[in-house]
C-alpha positions in Angstrom: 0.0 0.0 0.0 1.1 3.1 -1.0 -0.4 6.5 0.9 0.1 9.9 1.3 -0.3 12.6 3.7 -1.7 15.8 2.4 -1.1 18.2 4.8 -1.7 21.8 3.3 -1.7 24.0 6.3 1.9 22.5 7.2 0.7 22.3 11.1 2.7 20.3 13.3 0.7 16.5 13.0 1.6 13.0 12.5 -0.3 9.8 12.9 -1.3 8.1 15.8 -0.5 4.7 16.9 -2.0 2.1 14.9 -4.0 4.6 12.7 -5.0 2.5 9.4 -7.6 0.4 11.2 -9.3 3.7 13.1 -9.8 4.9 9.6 -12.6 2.5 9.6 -15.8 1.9 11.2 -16.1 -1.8 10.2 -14.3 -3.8 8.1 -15.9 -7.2 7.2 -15.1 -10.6 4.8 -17.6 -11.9 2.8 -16.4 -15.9 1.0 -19.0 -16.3 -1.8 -22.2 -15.3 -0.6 -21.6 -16.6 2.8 -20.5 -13.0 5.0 -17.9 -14.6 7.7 -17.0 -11.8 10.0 -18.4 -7.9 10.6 -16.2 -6.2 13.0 -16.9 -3.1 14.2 -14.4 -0.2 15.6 -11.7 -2.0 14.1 -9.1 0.0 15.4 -9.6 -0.6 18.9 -10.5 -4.3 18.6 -7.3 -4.4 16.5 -5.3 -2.9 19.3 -7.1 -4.6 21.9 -5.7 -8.3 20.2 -2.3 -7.1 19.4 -1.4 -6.0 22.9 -2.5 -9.1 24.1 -1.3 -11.1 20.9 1.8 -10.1 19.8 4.9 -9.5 21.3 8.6 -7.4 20.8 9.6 -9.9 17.9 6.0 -8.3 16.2 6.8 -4.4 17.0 10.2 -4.7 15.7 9.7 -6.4 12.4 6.9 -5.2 11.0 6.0 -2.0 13.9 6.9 0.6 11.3 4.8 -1.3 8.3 2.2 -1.4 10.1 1.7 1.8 12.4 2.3 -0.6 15.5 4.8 1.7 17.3 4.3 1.6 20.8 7.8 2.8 22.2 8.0 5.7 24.9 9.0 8.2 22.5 6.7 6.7 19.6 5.5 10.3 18.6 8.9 11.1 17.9 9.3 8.3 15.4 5.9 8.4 14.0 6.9 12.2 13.6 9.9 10.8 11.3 8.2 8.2 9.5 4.8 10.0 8.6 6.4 13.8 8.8 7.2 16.1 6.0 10.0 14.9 3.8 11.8 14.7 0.4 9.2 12.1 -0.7 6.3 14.9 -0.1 4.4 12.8 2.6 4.6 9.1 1.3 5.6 6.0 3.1 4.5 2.5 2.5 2.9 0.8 4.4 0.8 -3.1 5.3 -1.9 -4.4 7.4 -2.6 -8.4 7.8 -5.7 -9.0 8.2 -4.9 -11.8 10.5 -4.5 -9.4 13.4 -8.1 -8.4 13.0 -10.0 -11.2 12.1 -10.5 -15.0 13.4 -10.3 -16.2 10.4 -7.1 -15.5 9.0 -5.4 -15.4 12.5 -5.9 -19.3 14.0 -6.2 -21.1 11.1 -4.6 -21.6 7.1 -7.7 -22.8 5.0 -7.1 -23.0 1.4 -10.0 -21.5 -0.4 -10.6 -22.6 -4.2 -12.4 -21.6 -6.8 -14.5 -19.1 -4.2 -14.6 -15.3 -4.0 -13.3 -13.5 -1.3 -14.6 -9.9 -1.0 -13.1 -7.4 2.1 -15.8 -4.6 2.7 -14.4 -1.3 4.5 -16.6 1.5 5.5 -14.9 4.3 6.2 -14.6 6.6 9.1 -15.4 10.3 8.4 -14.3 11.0 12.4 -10.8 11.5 11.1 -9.5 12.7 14.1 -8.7 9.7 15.6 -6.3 9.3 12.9 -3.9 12.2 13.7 -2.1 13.6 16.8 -0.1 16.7 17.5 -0.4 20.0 20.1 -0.4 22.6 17.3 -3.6 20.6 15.5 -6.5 23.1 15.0 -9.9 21.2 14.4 -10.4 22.7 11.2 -7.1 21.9 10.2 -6.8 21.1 6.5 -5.1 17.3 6.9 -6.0 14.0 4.5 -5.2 10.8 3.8 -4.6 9.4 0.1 -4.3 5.6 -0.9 -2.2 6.0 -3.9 -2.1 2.5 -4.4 -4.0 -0.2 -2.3 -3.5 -4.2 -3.5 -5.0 -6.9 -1.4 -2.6 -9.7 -1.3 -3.4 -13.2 -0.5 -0.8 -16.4 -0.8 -0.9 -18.9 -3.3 0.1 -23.0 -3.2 1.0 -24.8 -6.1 -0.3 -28.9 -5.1 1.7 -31.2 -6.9 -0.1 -33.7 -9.3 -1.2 -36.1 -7.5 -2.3 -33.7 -4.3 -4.0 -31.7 -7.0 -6.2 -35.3 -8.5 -7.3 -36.0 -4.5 -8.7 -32.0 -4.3 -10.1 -32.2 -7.2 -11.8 -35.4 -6.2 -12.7 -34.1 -3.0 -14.4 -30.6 -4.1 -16.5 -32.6 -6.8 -17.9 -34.7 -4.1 -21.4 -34.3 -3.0 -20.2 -34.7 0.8 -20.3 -31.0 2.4 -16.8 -29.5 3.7 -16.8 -28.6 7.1 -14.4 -25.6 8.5 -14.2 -24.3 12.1 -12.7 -21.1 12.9 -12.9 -18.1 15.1 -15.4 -15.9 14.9 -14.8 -13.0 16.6 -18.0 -10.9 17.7 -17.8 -7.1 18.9 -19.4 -4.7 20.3 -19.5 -1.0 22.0 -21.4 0.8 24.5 -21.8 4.3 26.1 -21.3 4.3 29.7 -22.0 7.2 31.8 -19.0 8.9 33.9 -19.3 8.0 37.6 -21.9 5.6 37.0 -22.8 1.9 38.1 -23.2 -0.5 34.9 -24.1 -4.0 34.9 -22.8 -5.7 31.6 -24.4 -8.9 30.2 -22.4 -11.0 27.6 -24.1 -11.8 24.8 -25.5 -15.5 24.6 -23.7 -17.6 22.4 -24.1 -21.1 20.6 -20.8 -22.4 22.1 -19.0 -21.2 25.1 -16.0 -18.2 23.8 -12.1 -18.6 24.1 -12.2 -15.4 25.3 -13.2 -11.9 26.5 -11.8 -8.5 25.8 -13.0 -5.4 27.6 -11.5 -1.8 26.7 -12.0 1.8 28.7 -11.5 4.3 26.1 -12.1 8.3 26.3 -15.6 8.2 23.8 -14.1 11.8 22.0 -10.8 11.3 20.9 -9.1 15.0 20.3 -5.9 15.9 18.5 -4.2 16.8 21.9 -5.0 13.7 23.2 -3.6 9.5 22.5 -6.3 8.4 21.7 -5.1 5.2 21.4 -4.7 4.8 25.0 -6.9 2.4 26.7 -7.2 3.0 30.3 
């Protein structure tokens, strides 16, 4: 992916931490007809799993590709990366989708012959994108994909591994897959109030529960993508 920052009143800004999946209210994947998983506030479910998912190993290979920058002085080099430069604003960057969505994360299930579609709605709240003390709220700042590919990875089956799938996807018999669905969900609570929180009733009994306090109004002068 190829993007670029248009910033034309040259104010002091740079992205915040982990700021390609905030640009989205939900982002869902759709196999055939059959839609697999919705998830909503993508940004802070992303960030939710990674700080619980990933470790240094993650943040130091692929931190700067992926806006995952989560060092003390992190600012500082999302300041460098994402700041104005020779190449007027553009950097590179990519986003797995396995550290959003069950699918992709648990499991490698070879998909033939179906379509795969990735629906992305965006966010127009693009504050929660940015950071930076001198950012006025009608500060002129944008994001541009210059060039946005969806890559997924290929096997070649030698011949006779290639006959027995064959064989097997012509056959009447139904194929069964199991993976993770991940459910979300988001709620207003009052300051200073009592709230009693019921999970939501599910089929089969979940691997497990992720709970987030977030400021509801992200601002420029704030992290907002700081869980408390």
């Amino acid at each position: 992916m190829l993007i670029s920052i248009v910033n034309t009143d040259k104010v002091n800004a740079t992205l915040e931490h982990n700021w390609f999946f905030n640009l989205f209210d939900q982002i869902s994947i759709k196999l055939g007809t059959n839609e697999l998983e919705t998830i909503e506030n993508p940004g802070e479910i992303s960030s939710l799993l990674n700080f619980v998912m990933t470790d240094s190993d993650y943040k130091n290979q692929y931190g700067e590709l992926t806006g995952w920058i989560t060092e003390p002085n992190g600012n500082k080099i999302r300041q460098e990366i994402y700041g104005d430069n020779d190449d007027g604003f553009k950097f590179e960057g990519m986003y797995p989708l396995k550290n959003l969505f069950g699918f992709f994360q648990n499991y490698n299930h070879p998909i033939y012959l179906i379509s795969f579609e990735l629906g992305m709605i965006k966010n127009e709240y693009y504050k929660k994108c940015f950071y930076g003390k001198d950012i006025l709220a009608d500060a002129k700042l944008s994001i541009v994909f210059e060039d946005l590919k969806l890559l997924v990875p290929s096997i070649t089956c030698n011949p006779k591994l290639e006959q027995d799938v064959m064989e097997r996807m012509n056959s009447s018999n139904p194929i069964s897959i199991n993976y993770l669905n991940r459910i979300t969900a988001s709620i207003d609570i009052p300051i200073e109030s009592i709230y009693s929180w019921r999970p939501t009733t599910l089929n089969s009994r979940p691997r497990y529960i992720l709970i987030g306090f977030k400021d509801a109004t992200p601002e420029f002068k704030e992290i907002n993508s700081k869980f408390i």
